[in-house]
MOPAC internal coordinates of N, CA, C and O (Angstrom, degrees):
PM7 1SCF
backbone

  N    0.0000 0     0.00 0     0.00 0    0    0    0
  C    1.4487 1     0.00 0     0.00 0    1    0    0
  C    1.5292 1   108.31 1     0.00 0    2    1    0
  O    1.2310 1   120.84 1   -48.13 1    3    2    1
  N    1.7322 1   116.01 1   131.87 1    3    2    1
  C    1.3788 1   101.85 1   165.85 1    5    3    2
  C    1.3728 1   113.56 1   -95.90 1    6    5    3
  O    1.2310 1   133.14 1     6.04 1    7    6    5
  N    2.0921 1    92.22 1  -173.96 1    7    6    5
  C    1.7484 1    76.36 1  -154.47 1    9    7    6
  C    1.7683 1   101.56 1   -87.39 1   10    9    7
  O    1.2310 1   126.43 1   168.90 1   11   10    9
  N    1.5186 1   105.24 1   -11.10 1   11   10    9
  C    1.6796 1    87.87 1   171.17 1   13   11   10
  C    1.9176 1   109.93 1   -57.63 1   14   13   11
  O    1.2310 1   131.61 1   150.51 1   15   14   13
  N    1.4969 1    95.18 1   -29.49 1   15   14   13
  C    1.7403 1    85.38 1  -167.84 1   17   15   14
  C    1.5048 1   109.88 1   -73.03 1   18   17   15
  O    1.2310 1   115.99 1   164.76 1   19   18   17
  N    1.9195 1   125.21 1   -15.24 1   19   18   17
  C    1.1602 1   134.67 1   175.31 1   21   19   18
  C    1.4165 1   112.40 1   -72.87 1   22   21   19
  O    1.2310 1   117.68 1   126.86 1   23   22   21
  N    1.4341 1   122.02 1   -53.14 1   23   22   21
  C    1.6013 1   118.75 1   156.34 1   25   23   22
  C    1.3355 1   130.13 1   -31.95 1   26   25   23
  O    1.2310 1   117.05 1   117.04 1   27   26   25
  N    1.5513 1   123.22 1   -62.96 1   27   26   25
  C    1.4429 1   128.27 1  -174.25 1   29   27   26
  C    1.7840 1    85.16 1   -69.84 1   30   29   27
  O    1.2310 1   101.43 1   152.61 1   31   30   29
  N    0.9423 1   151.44 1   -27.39 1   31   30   29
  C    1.6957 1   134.02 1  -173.82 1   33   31   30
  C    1.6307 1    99.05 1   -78.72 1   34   33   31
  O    1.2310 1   126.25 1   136.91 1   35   34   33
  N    1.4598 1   105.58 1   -43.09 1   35   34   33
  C    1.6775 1    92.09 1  -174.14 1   37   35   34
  C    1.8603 1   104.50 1   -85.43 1   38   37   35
  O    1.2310 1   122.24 1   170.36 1   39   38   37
  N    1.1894 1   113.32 1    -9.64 1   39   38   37
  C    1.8753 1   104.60 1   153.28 1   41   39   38
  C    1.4441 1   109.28 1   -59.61 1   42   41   39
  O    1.2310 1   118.61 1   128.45 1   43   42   41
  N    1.3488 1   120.26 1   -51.55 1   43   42   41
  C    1.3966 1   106.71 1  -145.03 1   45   43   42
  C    1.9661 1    98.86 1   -84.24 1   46   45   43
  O    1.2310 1   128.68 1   145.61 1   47   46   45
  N    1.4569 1   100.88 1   -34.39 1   47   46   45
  C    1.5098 1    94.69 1   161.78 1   49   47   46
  C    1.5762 1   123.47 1   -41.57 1   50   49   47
  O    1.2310 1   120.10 1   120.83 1   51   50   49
  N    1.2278 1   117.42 1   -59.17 1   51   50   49
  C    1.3546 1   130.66 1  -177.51 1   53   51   50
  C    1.6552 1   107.19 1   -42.30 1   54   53   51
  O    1.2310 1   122.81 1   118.98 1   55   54   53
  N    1.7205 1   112.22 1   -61.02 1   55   54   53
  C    1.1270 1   103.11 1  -165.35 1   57   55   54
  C    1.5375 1   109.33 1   -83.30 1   58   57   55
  O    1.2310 1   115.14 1   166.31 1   59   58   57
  N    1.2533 1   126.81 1   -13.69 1   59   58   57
  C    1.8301 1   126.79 1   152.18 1   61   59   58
  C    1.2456 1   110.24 1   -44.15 1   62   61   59
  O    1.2310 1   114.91 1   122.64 1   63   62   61
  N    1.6125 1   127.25 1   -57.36 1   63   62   61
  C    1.0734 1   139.83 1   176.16 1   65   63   62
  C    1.5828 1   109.63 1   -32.90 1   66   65   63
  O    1.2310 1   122.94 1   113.98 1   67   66   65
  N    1.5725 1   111.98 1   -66.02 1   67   66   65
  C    0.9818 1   126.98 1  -140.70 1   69   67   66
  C    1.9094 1   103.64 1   -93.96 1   70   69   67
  O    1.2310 1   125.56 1   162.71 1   71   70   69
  N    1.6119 1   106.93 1   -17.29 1   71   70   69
  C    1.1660 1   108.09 1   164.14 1   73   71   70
  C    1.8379 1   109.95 1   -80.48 1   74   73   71
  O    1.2310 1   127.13 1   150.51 1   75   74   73
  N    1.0474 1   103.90 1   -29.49 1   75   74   73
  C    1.6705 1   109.97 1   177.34 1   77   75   74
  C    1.5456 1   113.66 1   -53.35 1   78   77   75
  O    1.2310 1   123.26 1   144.04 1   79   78   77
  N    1.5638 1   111.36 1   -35.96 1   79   78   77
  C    1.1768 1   102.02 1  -171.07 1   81   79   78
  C    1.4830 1   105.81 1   -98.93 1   82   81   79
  O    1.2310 1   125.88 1   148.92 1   83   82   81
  N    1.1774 1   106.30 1   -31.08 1   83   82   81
  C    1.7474 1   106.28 1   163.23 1   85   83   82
  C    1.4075 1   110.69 1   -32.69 1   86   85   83
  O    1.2310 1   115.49 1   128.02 1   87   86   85
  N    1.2269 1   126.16 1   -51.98 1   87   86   85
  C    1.7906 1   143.93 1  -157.69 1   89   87   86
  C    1.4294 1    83.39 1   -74.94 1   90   89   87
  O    1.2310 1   120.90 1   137.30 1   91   90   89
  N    1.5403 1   115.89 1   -42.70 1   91   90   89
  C    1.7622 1    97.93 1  -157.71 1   93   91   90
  C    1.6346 1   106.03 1   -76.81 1   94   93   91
  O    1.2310 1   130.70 1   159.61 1   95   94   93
  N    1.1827 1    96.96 1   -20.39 1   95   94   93
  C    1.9914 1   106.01 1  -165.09 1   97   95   94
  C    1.4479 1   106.23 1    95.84 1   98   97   95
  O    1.2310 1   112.21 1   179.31 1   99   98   97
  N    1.2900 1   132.29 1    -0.69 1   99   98   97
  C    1.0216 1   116.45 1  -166.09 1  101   99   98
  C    1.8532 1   124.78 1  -134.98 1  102  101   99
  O    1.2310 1   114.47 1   -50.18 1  103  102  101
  N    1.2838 1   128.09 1   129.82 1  103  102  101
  C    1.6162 1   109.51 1  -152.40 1  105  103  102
  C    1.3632 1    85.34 1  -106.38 1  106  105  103
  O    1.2310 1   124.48 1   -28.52 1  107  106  105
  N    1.4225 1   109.00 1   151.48 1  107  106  105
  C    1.9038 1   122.29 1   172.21 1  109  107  106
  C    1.6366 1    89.83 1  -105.33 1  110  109  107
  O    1.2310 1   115.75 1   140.52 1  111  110  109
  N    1.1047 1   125.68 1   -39.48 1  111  110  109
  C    1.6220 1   108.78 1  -166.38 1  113  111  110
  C    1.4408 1   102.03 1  -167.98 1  114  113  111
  O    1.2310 1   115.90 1    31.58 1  115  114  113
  N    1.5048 1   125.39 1  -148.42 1  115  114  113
  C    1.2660 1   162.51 1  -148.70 1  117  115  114
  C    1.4542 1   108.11 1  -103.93 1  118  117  115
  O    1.2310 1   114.35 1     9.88 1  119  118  117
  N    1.2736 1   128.30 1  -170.12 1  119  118  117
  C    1.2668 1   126.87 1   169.73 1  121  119  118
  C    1.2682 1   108.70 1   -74.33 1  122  121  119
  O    1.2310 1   106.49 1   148.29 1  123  122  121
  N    1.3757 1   142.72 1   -31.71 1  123  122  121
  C    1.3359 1   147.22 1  -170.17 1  125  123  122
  C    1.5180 1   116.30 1   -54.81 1  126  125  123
  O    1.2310 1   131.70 1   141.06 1  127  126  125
  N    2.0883 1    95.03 1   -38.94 1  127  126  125
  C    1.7098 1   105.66 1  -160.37 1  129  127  126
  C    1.5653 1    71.24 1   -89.42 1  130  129  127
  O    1.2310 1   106.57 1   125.47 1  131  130  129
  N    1.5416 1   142.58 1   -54.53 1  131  130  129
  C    1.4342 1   120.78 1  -163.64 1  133  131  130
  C    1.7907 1   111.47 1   -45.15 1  134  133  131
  O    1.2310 1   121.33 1   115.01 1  135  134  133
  N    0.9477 1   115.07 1   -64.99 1  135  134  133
  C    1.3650 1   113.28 1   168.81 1  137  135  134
  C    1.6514 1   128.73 1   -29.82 1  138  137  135
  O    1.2310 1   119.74 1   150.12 1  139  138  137
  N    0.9905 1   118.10 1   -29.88 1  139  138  137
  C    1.4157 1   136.69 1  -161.15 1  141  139  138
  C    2.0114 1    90.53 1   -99.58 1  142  141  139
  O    1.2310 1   131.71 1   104.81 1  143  142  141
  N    1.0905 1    95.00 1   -75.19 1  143  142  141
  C    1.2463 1   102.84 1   161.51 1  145  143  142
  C    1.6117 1   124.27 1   -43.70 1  146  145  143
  O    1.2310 1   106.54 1   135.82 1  147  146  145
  N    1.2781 1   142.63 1   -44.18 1  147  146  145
  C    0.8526 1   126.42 1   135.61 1  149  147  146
  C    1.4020 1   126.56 1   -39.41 1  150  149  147
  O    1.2310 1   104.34 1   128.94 1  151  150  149
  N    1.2956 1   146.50 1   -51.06 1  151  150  149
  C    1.1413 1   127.68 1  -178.55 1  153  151  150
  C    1.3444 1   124.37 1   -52.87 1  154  153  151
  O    1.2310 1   123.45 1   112.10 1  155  154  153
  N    1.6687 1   110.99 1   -67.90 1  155  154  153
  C    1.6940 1   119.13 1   142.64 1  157  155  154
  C    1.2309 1   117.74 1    -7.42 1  158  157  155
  O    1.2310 1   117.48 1   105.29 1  159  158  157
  N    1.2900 1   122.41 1   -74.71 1  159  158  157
  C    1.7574 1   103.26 1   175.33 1  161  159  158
  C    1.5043 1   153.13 1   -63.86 1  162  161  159
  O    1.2310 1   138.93 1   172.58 1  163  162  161
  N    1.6078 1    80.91 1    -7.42 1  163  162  161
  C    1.6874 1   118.47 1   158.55 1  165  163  162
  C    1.3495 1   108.22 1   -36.35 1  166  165  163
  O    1.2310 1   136.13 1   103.81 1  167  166  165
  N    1.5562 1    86.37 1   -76.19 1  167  166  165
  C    1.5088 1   120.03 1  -166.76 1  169  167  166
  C    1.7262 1   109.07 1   -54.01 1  170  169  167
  O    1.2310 1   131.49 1   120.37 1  171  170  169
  N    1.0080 1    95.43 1   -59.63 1  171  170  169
  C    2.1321 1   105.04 1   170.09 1  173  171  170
  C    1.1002 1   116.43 1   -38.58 1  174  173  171
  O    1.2310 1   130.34 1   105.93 1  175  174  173
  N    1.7299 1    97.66 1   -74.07 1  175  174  173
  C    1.7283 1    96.75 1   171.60 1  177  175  174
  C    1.0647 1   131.36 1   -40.23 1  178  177  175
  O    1.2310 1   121.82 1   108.24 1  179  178  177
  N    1.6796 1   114.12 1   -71.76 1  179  178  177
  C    1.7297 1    98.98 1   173.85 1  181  179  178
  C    1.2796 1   141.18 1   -55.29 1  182  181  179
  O    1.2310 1   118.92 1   164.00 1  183  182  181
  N    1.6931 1   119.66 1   -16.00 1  183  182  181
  C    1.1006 1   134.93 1   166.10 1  185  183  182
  C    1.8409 1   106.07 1   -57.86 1  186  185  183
  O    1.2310 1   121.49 1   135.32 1  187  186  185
  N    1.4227 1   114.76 1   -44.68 1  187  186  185
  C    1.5185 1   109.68 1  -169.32 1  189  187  186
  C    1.4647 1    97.18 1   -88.36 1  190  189  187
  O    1.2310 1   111.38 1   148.24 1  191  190  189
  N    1.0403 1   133.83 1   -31.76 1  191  190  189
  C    1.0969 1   137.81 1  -174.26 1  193  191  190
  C    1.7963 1   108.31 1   -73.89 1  194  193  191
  O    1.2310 1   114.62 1   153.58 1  195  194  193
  N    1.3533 1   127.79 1   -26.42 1  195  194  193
  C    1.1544 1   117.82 1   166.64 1  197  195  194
  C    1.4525 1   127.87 1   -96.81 1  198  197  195
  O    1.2310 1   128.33 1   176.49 1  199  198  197
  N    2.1372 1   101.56 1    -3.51 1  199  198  197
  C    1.4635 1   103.36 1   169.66 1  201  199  198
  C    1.4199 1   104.31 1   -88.19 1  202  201  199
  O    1.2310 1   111.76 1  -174.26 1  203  202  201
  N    1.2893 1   133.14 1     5.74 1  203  202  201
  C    1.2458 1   130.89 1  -164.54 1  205  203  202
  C    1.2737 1   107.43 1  -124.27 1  206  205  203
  O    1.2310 1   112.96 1  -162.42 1  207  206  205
  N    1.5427 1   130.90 1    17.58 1  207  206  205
  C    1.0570 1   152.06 1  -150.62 1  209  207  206
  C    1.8408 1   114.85 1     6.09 1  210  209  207
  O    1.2310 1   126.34 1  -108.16 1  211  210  209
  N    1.0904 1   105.42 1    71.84 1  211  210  209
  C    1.2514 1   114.96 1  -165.18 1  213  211  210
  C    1.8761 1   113.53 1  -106.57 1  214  213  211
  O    1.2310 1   115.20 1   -29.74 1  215  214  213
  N    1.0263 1   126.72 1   150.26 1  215  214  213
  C    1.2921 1   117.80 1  -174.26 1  217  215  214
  C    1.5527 1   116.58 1   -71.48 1  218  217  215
  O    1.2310 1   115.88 1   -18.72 1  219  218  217
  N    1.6423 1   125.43 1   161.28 1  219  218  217
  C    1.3843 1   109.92 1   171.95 1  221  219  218
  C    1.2988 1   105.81 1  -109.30 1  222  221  219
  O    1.2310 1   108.32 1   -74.80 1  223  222  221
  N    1.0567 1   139.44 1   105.20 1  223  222  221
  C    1.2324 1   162.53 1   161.36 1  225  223  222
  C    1.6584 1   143.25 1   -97.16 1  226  225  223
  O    1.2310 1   117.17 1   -37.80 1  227  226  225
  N    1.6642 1   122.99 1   142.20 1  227  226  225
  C    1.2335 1   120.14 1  -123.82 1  229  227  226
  C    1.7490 1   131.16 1    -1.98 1  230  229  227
  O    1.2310 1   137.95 1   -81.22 1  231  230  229
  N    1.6952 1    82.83 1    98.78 1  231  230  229
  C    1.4445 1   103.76 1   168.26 1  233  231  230
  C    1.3345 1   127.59 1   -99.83 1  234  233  231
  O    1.2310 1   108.67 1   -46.99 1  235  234  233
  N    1.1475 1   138.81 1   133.01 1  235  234  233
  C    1.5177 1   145.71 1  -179.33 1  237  235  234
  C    1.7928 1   113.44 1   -86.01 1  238  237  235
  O    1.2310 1   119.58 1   -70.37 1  239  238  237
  N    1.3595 1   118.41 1   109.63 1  239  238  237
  C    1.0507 1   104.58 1  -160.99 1  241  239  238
  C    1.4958 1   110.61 1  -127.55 1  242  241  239
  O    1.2310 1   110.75 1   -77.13 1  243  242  241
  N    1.0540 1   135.00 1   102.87 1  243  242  241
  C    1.5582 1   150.81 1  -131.69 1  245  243  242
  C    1.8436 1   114.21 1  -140.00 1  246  245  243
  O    1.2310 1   123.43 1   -77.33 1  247  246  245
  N    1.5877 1   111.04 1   102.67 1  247  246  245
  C    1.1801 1   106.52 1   169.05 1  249  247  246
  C    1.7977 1    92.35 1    84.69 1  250  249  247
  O    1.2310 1   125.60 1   163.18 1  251  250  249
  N    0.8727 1   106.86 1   -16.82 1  251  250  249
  C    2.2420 1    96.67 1   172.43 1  253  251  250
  C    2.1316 1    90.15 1   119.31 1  254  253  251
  O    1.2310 1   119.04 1  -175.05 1  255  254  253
  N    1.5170 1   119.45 1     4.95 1  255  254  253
  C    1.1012 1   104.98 1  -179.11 1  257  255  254
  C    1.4779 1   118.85 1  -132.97 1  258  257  255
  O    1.2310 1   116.94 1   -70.79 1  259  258  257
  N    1.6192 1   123.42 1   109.21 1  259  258  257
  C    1.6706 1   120.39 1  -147.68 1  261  259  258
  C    1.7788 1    84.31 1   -92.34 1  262  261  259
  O    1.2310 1   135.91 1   -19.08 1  263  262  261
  N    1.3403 1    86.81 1   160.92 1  263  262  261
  C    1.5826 1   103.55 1   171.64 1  265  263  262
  C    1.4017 1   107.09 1  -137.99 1  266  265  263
  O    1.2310 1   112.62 1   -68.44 1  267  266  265
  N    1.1762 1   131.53 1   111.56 1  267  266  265
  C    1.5454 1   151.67 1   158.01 1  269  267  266
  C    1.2166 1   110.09 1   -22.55 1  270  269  267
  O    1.2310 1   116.50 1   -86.68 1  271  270  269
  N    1.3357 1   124.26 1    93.32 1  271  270  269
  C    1.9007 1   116.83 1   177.22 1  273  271  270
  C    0.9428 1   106.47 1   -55.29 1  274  273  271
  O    1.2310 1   124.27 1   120.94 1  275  274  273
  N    1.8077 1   109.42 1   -59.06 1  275  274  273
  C    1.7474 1   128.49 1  -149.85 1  277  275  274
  C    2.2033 1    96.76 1   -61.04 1  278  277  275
  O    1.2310 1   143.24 1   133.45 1  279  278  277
  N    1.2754 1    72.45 1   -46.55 1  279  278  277
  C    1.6677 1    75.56 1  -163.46 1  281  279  278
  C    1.3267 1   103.79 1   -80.52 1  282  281  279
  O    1.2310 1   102.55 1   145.92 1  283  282  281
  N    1.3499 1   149.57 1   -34.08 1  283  282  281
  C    1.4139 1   136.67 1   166.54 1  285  283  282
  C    1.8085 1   115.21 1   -52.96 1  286  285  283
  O    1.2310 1   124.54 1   140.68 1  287  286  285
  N    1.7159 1   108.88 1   -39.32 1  287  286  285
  C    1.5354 1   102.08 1   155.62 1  289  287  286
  C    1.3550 1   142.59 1   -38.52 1  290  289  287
  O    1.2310 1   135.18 1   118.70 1  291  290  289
  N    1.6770 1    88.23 1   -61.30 1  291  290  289
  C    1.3437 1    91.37 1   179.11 1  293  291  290
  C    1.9391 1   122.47 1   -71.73 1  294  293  291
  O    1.2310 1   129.91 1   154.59 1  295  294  293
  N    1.4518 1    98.50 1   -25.41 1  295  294  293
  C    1.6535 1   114.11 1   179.87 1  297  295  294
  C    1.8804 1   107.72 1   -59.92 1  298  297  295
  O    1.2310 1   137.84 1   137.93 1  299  298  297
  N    1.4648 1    83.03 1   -42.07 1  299  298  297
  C    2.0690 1    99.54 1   179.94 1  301  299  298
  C    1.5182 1   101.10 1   -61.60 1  302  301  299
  O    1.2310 1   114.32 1   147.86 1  303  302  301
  N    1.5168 1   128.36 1   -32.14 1  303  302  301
  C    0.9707 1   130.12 1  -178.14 1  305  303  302
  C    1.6029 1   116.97 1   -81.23 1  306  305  303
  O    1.2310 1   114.58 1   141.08 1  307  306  305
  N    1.0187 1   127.87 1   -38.92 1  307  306  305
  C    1.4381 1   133.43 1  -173.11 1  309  307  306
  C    1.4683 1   109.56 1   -85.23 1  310  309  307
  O    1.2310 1   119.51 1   152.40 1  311  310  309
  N    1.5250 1   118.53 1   -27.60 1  311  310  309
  C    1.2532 1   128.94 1  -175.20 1  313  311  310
  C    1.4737 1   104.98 1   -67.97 1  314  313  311
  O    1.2310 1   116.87 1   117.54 1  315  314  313
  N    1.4070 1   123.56 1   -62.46 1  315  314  313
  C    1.4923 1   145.80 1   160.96 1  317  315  314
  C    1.5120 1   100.63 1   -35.29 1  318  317  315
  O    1.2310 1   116.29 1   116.30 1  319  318  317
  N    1.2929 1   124.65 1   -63.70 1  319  318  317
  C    1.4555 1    92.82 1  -173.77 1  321  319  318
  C    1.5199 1   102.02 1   -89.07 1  322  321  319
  O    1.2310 1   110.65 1  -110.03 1  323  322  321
  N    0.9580 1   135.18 1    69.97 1  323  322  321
  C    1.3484 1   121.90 1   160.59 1  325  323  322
  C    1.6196 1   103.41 1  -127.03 1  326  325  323
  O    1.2310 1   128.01 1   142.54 1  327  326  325
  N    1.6324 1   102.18 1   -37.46 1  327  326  325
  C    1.7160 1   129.70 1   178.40 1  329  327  326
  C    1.5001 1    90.61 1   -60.95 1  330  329  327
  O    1.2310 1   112.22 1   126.97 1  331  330  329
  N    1.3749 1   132.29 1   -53.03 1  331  330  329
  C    1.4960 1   121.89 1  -177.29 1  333  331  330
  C    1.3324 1   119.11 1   -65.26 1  334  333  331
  O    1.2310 1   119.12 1   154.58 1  335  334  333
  N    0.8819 1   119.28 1   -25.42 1  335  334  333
  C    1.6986 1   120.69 1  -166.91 1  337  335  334
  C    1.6227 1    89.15 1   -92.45 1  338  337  335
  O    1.2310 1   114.24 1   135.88 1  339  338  337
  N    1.6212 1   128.52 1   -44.12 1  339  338  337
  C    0.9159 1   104.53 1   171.89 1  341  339  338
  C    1.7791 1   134.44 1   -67.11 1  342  341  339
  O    1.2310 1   130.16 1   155.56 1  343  342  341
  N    1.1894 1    98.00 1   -24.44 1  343  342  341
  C    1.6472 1   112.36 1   168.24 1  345  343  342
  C    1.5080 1   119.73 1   -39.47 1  346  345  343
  O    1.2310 1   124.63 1   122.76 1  347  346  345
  N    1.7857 1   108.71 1   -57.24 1  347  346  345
  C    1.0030 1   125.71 1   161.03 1  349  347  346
  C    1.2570 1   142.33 1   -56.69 1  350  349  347
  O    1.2310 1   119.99 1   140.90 1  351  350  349
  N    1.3437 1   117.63 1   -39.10 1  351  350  349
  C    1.2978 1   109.01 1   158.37 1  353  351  350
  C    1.4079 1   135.07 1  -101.03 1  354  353  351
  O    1.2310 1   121.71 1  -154.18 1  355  354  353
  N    1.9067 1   114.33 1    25.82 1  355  354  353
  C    1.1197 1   108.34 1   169.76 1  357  355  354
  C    1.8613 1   102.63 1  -121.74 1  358  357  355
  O    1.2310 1   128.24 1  -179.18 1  359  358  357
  N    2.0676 1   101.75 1     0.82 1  359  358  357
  C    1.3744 1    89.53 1   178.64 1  361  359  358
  C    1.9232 1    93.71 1  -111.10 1  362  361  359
  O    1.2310 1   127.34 1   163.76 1  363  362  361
  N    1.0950 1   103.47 1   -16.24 1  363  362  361
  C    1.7025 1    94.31 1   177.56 1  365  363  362
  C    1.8409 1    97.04 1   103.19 1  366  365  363
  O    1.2310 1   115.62 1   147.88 1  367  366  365
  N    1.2335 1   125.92 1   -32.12 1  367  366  365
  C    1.6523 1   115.03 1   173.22 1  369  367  366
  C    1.4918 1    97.11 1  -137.91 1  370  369  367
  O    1.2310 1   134.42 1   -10.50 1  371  370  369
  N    1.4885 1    89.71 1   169.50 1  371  370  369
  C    1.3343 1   115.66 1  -161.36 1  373  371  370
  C    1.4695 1   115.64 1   -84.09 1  374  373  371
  O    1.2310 1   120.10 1   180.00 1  375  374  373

């Protein structure tokens, strides 16, 4: 992978990320945690998405390596609220 093609992957993570947490209502951090978070929801999504035998669809596929929009969204999304609820009930506020 080059690293322009490693940049535009860790953009497009970020802004999956960062729409994920938009959806959840809720922010973990900076661009760094969107990114991170994007990856994570990668990982979620296609995991639920292949126990649920679900299709993989619009994928971005860059340098020989696709990344799941639909499903890193929605993964960025489920991940985030799970980190909040846990926030909350092990710090007491939100």
């Amino acid at each position: 992978m080059t690293i322009l093609g490693f940049l535009v992957l860790l953009l497009i993570a970020a802004i999956c990320g960062g729409i994920g947490q938009s959806l959840a209502g809720y922010d973990l951090g900076g661009c760094l945690v969107s990114i991170i978070v994007g990856f994570i929801g990668a990982y979620i999504g296609l995991w639920l998405a292949s126990k649920m035998g679900l299709p993989h669809f619009f994928e971005i596929t860059i340098d020989g390596k696709s990344f799941p929009i639909v499903w890193a969204v929605i993964g960025s999304a489920i991940f985030t609220l799970v980190m909040a609820l846990l926030r909350r009930v092990f710090t007491g506020r939100e």
